[in-house]
DSSP file (Angstrom, degrees, kcal/mol; ACC not computed):
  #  RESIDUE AA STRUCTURE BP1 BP2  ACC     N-H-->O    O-->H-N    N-H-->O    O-->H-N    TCO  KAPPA ALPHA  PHI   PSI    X-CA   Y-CA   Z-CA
    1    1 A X              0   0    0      0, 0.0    66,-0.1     0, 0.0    65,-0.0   0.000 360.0 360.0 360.0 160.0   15.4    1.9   -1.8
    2    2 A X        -     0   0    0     64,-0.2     3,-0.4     1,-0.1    64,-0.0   0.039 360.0 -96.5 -94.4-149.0   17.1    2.4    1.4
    3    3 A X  S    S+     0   0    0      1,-0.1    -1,-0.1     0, 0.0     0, 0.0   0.877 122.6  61.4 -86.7 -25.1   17.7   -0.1    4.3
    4    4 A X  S    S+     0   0    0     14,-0.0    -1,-0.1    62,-0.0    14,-0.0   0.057  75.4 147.0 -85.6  18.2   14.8    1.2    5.9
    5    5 A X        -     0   0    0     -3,-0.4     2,-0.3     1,-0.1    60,-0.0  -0.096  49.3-117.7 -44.5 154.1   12.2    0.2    3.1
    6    6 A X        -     0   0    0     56,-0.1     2,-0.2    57,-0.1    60,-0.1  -0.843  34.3-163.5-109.2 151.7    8.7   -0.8    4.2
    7    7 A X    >   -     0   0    0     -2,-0.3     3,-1.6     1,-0.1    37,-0.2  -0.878  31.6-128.0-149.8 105.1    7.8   -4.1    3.4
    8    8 A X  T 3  S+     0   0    0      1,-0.3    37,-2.3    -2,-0.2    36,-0.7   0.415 114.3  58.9   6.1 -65.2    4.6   -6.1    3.3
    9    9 A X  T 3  S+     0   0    0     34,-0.2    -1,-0.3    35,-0.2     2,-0.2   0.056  88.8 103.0 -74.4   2.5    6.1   -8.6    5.4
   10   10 A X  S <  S-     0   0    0     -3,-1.6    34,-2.1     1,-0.1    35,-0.1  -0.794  75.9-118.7 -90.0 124.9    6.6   -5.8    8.2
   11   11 A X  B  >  -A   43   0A   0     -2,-0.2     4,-1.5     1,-0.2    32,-0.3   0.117  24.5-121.4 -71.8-170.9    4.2   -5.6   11.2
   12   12 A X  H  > S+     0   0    0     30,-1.6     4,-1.9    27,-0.8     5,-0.3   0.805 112.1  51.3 -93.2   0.5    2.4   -2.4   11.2
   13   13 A X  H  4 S+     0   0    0     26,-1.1     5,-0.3    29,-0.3     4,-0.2   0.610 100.0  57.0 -97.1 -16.4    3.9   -1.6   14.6
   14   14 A X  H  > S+     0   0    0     25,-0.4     4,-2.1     1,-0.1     5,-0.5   0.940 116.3  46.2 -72.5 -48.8    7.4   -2.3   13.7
   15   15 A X  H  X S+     0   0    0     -4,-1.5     4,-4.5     3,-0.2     3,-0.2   0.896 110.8  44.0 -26.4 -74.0    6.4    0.6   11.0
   16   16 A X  H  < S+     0   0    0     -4,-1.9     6,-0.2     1,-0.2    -1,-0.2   0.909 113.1  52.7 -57.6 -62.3    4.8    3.0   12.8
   17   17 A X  H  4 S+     0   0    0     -5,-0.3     3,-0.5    -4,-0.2    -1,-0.2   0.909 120.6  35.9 -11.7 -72.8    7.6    2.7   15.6
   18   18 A X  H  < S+     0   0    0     -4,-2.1     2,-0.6    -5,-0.3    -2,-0.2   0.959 137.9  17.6 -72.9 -51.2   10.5    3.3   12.6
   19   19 A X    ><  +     0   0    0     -4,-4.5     3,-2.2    -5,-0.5     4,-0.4  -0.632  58.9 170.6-152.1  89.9    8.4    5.7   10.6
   20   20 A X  G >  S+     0   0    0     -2,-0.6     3,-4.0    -3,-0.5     4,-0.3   0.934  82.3  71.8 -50.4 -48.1    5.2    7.5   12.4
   21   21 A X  G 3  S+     0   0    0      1,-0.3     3,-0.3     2,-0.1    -1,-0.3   0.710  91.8  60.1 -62.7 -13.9    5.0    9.8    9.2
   22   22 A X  G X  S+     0   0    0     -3,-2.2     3,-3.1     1,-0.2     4,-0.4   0.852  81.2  82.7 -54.8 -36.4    3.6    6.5    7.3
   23   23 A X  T <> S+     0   0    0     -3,-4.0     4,-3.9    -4,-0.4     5,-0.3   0.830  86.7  52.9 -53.1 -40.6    0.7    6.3    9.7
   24   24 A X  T 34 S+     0   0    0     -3,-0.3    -1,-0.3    -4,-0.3     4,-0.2   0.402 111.6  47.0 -81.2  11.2   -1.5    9.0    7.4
   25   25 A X  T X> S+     0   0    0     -3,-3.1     3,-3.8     2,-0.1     4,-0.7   0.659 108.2  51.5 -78.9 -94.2   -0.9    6.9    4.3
   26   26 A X  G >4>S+     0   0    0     -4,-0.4     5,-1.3     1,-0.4     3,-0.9   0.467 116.1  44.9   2.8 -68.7   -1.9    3.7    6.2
   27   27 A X  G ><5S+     0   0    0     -4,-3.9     3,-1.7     1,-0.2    -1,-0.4   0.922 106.3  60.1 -48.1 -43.4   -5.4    6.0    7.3
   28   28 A X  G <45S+     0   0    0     -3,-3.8    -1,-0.2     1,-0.3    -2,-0.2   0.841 105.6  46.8 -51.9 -41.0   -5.7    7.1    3.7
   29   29 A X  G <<5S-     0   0    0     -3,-0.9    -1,-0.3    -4,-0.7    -2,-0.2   0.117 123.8-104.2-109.1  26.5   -6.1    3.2    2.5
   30   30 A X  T < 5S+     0   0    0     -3,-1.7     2,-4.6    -5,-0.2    -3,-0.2   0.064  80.5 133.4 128.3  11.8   -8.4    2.7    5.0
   31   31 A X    > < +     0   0    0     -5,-1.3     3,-0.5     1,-0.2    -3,-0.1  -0.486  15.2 164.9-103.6 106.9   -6.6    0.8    7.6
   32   32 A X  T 3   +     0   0    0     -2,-4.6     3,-0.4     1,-0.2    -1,-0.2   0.402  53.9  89.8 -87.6  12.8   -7.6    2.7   10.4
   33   33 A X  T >   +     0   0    0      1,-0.2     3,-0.9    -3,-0.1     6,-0.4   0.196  45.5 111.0 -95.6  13.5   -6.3   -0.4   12.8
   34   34 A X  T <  S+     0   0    0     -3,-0.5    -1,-0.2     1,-0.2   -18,-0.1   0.809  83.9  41.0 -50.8 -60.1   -2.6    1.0   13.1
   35   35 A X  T 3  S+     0   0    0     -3,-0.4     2,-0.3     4,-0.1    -1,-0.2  -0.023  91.3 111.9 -91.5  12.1   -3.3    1.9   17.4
   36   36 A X  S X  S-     0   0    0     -3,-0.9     3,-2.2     1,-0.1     4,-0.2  -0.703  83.9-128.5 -88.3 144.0   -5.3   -1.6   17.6
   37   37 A X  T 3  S+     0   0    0     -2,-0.3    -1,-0.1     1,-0.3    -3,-0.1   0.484 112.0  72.5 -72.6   2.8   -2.9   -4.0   19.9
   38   38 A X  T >> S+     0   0    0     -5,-0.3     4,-1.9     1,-0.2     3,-1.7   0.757  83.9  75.4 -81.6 -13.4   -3.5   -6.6   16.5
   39   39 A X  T <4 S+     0   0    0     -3,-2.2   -26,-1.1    -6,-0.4   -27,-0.8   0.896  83.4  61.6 -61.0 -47.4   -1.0   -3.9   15.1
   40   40 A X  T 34 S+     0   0    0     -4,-0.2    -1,-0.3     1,-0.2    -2,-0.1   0.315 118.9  19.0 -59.6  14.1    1.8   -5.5   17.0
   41   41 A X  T <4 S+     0   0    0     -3,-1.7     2,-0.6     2,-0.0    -1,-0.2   0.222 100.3  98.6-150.1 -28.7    1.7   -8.8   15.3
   42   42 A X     <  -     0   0    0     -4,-1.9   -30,-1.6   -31,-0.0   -29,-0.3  -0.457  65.7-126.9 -87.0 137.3    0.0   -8.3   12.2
   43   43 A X  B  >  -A   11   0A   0     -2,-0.6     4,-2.6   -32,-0.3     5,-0.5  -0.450  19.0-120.7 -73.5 132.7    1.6   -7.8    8.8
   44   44 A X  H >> S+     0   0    0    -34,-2.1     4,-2.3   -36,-0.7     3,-1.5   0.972 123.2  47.3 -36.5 -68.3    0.8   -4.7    6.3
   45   45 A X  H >> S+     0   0    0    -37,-2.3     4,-2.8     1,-0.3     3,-1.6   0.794 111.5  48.6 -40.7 -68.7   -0.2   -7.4    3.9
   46   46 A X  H 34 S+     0   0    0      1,-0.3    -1,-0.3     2,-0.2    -2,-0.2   0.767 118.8  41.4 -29.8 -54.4   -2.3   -9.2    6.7
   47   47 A X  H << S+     0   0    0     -4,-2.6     4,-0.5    -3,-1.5    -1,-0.3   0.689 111.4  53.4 -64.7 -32.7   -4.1   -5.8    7.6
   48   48 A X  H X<>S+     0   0    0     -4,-2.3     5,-2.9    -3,-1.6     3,-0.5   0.869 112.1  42.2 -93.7 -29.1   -4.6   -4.5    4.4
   49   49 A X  T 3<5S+     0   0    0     -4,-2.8    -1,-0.3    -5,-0.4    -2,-0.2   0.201 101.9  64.5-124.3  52.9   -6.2   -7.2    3.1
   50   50 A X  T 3 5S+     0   0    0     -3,-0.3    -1,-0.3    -5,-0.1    -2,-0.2   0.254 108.6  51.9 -93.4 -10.4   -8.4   -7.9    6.2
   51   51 A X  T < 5S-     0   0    0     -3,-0.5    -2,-0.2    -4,-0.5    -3,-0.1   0.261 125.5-106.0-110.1  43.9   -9.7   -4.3    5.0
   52   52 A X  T   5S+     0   0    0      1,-0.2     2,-0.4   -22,-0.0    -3,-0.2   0.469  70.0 137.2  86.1  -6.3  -10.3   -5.3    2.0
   53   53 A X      < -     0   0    0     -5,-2.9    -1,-0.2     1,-0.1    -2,-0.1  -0.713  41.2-128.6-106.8 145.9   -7.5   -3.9   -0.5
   54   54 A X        -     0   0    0     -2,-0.4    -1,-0.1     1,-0.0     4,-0.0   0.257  28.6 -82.0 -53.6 175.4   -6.0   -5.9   -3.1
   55   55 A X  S >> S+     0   0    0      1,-0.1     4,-1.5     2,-0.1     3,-0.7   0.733 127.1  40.2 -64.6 -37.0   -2.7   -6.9   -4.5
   56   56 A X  H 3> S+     0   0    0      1,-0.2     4,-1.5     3,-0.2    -1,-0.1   0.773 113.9  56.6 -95.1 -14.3   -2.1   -3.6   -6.7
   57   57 A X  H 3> S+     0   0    0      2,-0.2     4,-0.9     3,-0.1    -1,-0.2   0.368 108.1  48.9 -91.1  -6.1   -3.6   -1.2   -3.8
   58   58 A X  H <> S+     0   0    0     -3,-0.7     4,-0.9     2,-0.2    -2,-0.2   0.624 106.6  47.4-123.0 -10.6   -1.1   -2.5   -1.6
   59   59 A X  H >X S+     0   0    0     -4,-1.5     3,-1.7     2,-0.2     4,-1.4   0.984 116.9  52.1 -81.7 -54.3    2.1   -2.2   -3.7
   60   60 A X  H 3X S+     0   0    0     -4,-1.5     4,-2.2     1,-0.4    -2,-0.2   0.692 109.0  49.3 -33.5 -55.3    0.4    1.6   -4.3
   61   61 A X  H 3X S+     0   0    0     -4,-0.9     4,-2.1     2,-0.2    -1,-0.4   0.880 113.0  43.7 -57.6 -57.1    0.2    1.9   -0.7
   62   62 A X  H <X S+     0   0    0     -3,-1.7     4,-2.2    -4,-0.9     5,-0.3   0.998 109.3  58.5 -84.0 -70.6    4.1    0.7   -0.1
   63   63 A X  H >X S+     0   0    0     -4,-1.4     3,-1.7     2,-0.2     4,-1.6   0.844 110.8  44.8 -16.3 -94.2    5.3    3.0   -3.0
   64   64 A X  H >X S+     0   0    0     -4,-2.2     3,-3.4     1,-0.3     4,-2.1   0.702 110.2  52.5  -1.9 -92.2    3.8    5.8   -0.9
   65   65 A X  H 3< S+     0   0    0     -4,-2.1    -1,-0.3     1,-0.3     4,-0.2   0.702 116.6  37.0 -26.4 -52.7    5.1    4.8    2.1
   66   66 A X  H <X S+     0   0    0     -4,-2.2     4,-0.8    -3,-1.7    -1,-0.3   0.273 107.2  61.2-104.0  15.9    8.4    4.6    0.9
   67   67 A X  H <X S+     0   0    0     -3,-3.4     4,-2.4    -4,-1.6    -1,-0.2   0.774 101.8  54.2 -86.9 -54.7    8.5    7.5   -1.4
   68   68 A X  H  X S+     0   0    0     -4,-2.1     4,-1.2    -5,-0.4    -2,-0.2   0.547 111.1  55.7 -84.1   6.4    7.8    9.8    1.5
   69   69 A X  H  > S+     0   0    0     -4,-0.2     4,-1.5    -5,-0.2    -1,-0.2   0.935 102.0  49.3  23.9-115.0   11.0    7.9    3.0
   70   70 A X  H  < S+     0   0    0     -4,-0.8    -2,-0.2     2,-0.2    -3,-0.1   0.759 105.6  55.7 -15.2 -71.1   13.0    8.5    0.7
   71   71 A X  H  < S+     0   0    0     -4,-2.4    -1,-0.2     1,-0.2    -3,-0.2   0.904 104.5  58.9 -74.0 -45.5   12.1   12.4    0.7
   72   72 A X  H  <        0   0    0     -4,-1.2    -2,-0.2     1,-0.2    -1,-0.2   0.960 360.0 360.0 -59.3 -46.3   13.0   12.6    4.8
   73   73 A X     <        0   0    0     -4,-1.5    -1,-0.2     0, 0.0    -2,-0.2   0.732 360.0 360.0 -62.7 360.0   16.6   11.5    4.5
């Protein structure tokens, strides 16, 4: 991973900010709450499993994220 891994513990605006091309995973796994003003403060983890998703959906989700990462640099 690089320095610029995504990380639970990241809010989902500090993401989106660093790395826009995450936002159509994020939709994909249903957290359509990305452009909500809870985005600045709330944590992937925090988000993902106010919409429901699990422990194993959310490392899937972070794989993702940081696969397609990986492939821009």
């Amino acid at each position: 991973m690089t320095d610029d891994e995504i990380k639970k513990d990241m809010t989902l605006g500090d993401i989106i900010t660093k790395h826009p091309e995450t936002a159509k995973i994020m939709v994909g796994y249903g957290l359509h709450c990305i452009g909500c003003h809870v985005a600045t403060w709330e944590t992937l983890e925090q988000g993902a499993k106010a919409h429901g998703l699990g422990d194993k959906q959310i490392e899937d989700m972070l794989k993702e994220m940081n696969d397609i990462i990986e492939k821009k640099e």
